[in-house]
PDB file of N, CA, C and O in Angstrom:
ATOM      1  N   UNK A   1     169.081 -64.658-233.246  1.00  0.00           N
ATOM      2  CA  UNK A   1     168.918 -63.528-234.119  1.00  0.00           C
ATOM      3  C   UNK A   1     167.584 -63.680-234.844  1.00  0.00           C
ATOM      4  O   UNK A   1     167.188 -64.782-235.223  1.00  0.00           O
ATOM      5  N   UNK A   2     166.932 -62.604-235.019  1.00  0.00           N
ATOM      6  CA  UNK A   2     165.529 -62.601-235.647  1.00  0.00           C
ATOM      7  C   UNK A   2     165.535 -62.647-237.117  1.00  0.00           C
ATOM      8  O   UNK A   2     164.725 -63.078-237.937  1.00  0.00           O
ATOM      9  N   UNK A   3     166.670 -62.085-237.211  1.00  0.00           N
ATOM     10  CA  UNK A   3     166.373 -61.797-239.067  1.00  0.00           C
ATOM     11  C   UNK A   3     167.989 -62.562-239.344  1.00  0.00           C
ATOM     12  O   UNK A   3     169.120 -62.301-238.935  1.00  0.00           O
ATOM     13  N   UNK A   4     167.333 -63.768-240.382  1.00  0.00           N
ATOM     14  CA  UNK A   4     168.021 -64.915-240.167  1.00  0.00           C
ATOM     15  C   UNK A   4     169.140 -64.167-241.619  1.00  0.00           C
ATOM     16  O   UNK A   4     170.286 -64.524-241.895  1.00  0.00           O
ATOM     17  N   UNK A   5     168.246 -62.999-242.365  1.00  0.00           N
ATOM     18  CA  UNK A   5     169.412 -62.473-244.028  1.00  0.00           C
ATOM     19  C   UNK A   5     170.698 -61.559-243.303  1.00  0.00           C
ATOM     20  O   UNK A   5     171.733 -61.372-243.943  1.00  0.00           O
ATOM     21  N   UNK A   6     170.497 -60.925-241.683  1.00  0.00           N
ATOM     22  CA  UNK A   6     171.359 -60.562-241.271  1.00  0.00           C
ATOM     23  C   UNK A   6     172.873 -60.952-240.941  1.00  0.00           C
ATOM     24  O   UNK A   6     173.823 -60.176-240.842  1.00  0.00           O
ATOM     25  N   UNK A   7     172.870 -62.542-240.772  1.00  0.00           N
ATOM     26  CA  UNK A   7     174.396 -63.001-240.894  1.00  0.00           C
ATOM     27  C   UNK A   7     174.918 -62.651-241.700  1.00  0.00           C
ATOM     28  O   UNK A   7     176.039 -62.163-241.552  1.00  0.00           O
ATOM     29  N   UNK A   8     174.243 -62.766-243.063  1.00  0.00           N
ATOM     30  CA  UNK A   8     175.715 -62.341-244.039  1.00  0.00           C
ATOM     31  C   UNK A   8     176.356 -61.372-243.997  1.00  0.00           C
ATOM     32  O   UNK A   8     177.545 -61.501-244.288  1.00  0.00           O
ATOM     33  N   UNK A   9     175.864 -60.048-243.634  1.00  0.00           N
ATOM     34  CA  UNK A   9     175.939 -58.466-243.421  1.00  0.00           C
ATOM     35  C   UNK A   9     177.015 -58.890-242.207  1.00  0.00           C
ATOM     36  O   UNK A   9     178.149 -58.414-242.195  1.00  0.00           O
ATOM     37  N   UNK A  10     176.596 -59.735-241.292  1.00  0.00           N
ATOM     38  CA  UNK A  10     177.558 -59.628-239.905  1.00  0.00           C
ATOM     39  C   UNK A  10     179.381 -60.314-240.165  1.00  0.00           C
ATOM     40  O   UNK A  10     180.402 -60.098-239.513  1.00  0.00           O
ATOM     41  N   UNK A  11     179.147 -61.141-241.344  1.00  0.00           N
ATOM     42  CA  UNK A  11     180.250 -61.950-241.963  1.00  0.00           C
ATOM     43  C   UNK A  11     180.933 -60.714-242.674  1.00  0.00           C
ATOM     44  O   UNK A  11     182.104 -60.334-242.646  1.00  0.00           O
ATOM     45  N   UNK A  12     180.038 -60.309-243.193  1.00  0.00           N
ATOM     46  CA  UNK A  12     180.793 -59.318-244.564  1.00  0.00           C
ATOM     47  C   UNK A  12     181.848 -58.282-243.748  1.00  0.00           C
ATOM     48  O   UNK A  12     182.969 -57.978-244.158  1.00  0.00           O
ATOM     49  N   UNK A  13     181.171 -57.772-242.390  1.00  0.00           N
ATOM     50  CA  UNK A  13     181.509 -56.377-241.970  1.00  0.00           C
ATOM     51  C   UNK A  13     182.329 -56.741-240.706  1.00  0.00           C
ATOM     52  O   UNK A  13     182.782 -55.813-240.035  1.00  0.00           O
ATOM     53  N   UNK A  14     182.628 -58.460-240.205  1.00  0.00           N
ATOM     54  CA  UNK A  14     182.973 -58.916-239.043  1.00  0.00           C
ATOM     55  C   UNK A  14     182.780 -58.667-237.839  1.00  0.00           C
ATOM     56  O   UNK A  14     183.559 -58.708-236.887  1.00  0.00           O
ATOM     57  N   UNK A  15     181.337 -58.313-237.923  1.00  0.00           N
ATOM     58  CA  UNK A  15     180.764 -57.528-236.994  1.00  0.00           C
ATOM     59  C   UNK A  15     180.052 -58.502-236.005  1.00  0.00           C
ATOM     60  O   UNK A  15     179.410 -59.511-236.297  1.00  0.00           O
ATOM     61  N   UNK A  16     180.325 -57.938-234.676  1.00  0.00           N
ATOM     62  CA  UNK A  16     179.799 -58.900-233.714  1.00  0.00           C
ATOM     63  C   UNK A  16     178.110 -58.480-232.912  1.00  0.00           C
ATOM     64  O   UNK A  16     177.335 -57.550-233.135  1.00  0.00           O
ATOM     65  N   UNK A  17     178.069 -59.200-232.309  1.00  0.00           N
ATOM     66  CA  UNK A  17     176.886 -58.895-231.044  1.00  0.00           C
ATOM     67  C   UNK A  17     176.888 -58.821-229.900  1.00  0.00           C
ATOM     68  O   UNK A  17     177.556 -59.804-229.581  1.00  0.00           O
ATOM     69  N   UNK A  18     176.583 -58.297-228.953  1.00  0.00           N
ATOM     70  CA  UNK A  18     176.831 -58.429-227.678  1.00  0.00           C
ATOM     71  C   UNK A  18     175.313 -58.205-226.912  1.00  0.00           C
ATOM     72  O   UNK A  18     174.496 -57.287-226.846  1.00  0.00           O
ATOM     73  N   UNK A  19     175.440 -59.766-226.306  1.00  0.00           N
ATOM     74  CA  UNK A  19     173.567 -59.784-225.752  1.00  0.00           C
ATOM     75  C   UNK A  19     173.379 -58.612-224.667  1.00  0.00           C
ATOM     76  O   UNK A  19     174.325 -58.118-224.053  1.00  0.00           O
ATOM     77  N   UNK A  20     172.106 -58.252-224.518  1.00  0.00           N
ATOM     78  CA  UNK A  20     171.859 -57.176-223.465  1.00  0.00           C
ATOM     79  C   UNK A  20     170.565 -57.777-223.180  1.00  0.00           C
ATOM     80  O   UNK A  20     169.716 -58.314-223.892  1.00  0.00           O
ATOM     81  N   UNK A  21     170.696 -57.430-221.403  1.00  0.00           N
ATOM     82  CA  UNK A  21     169.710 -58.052-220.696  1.00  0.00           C
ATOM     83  C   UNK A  21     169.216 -56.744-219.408  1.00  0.00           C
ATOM     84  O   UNK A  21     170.121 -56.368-218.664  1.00  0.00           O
ATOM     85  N   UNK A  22     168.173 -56.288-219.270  1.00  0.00           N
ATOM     86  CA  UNK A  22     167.754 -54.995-218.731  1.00  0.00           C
ATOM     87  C   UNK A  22     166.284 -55.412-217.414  1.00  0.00           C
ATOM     88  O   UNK A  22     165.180 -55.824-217.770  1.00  0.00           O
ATOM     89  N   UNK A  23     166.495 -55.282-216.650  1.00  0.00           N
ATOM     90  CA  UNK A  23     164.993 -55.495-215.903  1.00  0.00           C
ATOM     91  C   UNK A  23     164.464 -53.470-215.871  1.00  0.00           C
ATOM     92  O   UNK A  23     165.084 -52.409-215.946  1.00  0.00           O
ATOM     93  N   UNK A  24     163.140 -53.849-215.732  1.00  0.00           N
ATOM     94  CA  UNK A  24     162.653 -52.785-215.658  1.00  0.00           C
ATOM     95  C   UNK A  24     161.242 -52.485-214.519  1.00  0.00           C
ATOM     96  O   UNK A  24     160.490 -53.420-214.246  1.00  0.00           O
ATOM     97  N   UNK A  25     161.077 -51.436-214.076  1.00  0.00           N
ATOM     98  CA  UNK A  25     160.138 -51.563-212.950  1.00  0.00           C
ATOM     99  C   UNK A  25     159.204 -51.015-213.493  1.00  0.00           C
ATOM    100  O   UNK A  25     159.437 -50.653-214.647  1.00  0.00           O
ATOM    101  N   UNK A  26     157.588 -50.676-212.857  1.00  0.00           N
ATOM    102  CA  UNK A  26     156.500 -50.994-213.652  1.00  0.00           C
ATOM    103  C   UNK A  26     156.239 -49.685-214.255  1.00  0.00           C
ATOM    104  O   UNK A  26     155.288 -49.441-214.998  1.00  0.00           O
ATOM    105  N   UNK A  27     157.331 -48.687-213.810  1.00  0.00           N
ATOM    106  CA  UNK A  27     157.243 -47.343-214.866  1.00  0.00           C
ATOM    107  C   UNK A  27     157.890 -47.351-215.783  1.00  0.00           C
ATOM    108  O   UNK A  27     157.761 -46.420-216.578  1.00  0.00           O
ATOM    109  N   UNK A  28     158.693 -48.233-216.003  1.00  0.00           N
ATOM    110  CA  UNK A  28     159.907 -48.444-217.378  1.00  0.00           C
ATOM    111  C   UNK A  28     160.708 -48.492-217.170  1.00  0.00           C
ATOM    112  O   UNK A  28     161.412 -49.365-217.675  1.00  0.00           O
ATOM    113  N   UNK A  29     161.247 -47.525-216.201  1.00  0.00           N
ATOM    114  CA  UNK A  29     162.532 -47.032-215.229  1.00  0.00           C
ATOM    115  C   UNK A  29     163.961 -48.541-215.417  1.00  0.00           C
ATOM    116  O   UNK A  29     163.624 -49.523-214.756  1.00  0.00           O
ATOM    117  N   UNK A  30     165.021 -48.688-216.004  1.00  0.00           N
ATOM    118  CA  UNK A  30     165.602 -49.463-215.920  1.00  0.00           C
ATOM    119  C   UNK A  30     166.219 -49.478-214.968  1.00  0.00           C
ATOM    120  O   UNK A  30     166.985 -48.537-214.764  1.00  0.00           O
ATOM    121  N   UNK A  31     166.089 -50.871-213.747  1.00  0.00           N
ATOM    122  CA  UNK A  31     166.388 -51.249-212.137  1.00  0.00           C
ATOM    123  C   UNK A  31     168.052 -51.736-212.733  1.00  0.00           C
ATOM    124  O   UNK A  31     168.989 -51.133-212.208  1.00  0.00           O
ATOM    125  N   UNK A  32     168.302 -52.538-213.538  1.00  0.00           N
ATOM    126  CA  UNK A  32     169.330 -53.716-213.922  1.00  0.00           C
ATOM    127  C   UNK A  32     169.793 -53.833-215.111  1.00  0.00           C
ATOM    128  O   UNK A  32     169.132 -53.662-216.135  1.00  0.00           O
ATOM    129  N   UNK A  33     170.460 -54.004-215.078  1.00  0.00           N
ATOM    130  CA  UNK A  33     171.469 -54.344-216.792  1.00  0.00           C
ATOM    131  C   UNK A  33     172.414 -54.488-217.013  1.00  0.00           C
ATOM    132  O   UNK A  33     173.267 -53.636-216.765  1.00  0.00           O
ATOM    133  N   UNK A  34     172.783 -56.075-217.798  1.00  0.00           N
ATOM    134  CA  UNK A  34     174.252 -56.559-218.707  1.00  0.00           C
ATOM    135  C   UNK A  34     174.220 -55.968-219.224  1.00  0.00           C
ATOM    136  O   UNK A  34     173.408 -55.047-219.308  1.00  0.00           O
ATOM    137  N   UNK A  35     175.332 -56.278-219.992  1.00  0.00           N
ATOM    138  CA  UNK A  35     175.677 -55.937-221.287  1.00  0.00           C
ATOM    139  C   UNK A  35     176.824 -57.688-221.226  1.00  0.00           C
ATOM    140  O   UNK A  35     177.385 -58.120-220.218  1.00  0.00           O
ATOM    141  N   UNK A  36     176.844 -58.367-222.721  1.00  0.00           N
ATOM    142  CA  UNK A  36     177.524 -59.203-222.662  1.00  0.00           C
ATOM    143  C   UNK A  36     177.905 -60.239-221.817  1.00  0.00           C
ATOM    144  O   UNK A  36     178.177 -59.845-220.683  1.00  0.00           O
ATOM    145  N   UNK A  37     178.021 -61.528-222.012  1.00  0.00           N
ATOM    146  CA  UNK A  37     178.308 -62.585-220.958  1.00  0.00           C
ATOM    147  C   UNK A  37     176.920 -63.762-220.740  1.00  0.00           C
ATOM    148  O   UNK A  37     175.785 -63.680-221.209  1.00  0.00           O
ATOM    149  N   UNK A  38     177.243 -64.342-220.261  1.00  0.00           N
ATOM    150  CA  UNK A  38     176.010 -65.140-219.931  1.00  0.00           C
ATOM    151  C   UNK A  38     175.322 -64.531-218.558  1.00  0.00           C
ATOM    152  O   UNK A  38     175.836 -64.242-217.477  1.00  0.00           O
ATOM    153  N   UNK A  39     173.495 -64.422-219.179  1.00  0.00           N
ATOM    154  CA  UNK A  39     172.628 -64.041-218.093  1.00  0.00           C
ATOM    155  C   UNK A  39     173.162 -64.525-216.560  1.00  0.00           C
ATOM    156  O   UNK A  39     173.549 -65.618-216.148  1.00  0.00           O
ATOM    157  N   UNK A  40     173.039 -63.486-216.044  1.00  0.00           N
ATOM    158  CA  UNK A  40     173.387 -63.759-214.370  1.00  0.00           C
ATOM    159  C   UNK A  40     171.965 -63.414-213.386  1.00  0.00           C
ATOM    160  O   UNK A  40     171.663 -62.561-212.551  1.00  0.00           O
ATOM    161  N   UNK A  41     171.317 -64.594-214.010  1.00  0.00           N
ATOM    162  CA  UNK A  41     169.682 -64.150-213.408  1.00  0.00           C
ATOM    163  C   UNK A  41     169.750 -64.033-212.209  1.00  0.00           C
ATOM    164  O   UNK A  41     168.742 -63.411-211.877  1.00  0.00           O
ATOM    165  N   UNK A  42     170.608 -64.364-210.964  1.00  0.00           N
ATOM    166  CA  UNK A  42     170.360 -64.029-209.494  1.00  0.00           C
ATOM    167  C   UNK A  42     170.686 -62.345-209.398  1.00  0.00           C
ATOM    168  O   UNK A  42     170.118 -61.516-208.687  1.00  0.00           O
ATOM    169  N   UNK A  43     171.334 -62.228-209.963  1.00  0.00           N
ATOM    170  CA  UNK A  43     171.488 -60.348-210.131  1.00  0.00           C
ATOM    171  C   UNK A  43     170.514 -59.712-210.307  1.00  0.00           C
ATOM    172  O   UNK A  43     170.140 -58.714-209.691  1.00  0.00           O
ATOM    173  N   UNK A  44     169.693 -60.620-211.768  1.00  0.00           N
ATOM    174  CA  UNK A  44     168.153 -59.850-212.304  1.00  0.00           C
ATOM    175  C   UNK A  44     167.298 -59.825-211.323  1.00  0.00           C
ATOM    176  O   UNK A  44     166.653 -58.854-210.928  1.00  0.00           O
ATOM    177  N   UNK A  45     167.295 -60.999-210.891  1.00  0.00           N
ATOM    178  CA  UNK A  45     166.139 -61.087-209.809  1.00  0.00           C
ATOM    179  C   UNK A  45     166.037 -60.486-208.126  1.00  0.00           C
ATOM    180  O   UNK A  45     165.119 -60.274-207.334  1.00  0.00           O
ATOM    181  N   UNK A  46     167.282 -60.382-208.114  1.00  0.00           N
ATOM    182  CA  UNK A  46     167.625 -59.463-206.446  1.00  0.00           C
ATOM    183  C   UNK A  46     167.549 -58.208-207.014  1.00  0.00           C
ATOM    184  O   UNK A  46     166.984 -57.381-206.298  1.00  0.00           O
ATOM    185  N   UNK A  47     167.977 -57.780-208.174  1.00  0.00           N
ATOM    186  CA  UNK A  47     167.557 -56.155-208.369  1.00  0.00           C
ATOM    187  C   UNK A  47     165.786 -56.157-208.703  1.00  0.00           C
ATOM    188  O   UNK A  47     165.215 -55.123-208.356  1.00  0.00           O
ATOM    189  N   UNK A  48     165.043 -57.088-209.251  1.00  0.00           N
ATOM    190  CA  UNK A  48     163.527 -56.822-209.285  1.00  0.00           C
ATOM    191  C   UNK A  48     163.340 -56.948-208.213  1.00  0.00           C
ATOM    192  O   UNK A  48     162.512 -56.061-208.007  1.00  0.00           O
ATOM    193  N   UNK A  49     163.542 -57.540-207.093  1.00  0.00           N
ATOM    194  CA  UNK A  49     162.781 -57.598-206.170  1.00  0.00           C
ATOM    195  C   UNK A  49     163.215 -56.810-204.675  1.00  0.00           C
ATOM    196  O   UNK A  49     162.583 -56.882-203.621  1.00  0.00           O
ATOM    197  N   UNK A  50     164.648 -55.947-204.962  1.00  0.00           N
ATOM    198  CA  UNK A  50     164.595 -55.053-204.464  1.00  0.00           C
ATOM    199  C   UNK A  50     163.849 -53.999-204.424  1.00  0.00           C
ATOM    200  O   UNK A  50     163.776 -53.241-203.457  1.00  0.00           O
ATOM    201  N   UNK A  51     163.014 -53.838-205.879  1.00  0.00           N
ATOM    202  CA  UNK A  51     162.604 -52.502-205.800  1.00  0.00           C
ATOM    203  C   UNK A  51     160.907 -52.884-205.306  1.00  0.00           C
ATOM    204  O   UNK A  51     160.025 -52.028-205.231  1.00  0.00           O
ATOM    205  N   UNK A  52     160.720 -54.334-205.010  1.00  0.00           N
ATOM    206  CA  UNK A  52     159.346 -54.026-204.169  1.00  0.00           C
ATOM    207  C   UNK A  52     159.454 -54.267-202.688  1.00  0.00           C
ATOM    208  O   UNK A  52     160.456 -54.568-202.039  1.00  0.00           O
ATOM    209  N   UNK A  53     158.387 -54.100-202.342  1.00  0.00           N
ATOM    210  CA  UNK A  53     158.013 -54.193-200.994  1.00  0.00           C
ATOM    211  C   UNK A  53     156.827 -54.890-200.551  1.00  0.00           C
ATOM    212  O   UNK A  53     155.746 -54.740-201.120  1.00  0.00           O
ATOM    213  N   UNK A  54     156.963 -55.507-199.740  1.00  0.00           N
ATOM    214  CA  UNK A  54     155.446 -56.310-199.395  1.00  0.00           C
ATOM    215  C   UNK A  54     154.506 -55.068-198.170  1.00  0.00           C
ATOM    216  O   UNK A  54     154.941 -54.766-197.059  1.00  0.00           O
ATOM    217  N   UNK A  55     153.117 -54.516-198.812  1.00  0.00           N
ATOM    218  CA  UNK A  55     152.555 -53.974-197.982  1.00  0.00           C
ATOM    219  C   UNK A  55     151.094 -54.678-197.863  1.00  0.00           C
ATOM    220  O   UNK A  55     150.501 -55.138-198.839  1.00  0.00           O
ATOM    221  N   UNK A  56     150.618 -54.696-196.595  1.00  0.00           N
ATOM    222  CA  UNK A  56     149.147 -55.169-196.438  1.00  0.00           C
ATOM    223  C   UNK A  56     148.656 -56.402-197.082  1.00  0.00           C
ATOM    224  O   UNK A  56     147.455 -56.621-197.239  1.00  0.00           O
ATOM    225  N   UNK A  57     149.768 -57.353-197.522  1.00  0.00           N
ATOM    226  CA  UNK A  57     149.921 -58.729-198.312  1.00  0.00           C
ATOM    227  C   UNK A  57     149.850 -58.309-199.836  1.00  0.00           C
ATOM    228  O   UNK A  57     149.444 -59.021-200.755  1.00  0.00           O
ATOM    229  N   UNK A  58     150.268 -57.169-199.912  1.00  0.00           N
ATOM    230  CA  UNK A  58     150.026 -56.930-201.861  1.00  0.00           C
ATOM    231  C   UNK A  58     152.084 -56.468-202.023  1.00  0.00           C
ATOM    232  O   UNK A  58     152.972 -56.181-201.220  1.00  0.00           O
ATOM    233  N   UNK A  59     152.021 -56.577-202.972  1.00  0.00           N
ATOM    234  CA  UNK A  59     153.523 -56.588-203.654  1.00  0.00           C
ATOM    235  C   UNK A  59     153.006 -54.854-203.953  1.00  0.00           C
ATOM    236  O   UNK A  59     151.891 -54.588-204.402  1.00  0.00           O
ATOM    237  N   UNK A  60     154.067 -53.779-203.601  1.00  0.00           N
ATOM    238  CA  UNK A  60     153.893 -52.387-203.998  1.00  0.00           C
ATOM    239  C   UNK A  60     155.399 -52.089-204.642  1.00  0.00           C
ATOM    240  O   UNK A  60     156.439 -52.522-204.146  1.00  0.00           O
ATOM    241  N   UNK A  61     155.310 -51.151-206.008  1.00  0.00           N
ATOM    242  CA  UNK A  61     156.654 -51.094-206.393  1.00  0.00           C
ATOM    243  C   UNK A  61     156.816 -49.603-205.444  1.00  0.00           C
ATOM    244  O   UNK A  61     155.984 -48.800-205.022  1.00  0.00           O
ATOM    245  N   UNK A  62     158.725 -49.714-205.326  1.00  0.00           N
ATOM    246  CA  UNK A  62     159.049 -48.693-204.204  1.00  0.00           C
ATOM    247  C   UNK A  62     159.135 -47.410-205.254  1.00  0.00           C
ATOM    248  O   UNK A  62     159.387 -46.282-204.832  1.00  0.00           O
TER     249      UNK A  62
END
């Protein structure tokens, strides 16, 4: 957590968090995304690299 005065607010109100994890392709476009759980980076990374393609030895997004 970034803002370390926010726990107390999260104690007071028993309020939780739930991590979010998003890949995105080089227009912004979101390819992937948790919500909650521990990162499942082989997911992140087969959805980034689905969306390229190898052309003429250069990486092109599809």
């Amino acid at each position: 957590m970034k803002d370390p005065d926010s726990i107390p607010m999260l104690k007071k109100y028993s309020a939780s968090l739930v991590p979010t994890f998003i890949v995105l392709d080089k227009n912004e476009k979101i390819v992937w995304e948790q919500f909650g759980g521990i990162f499942n980076s082989e997911e992140a990374l087969d959805a980034l690299f689905d969306c390229y393609t190898e052309k003429d030895l250069e990486i092109n997004p599809c």
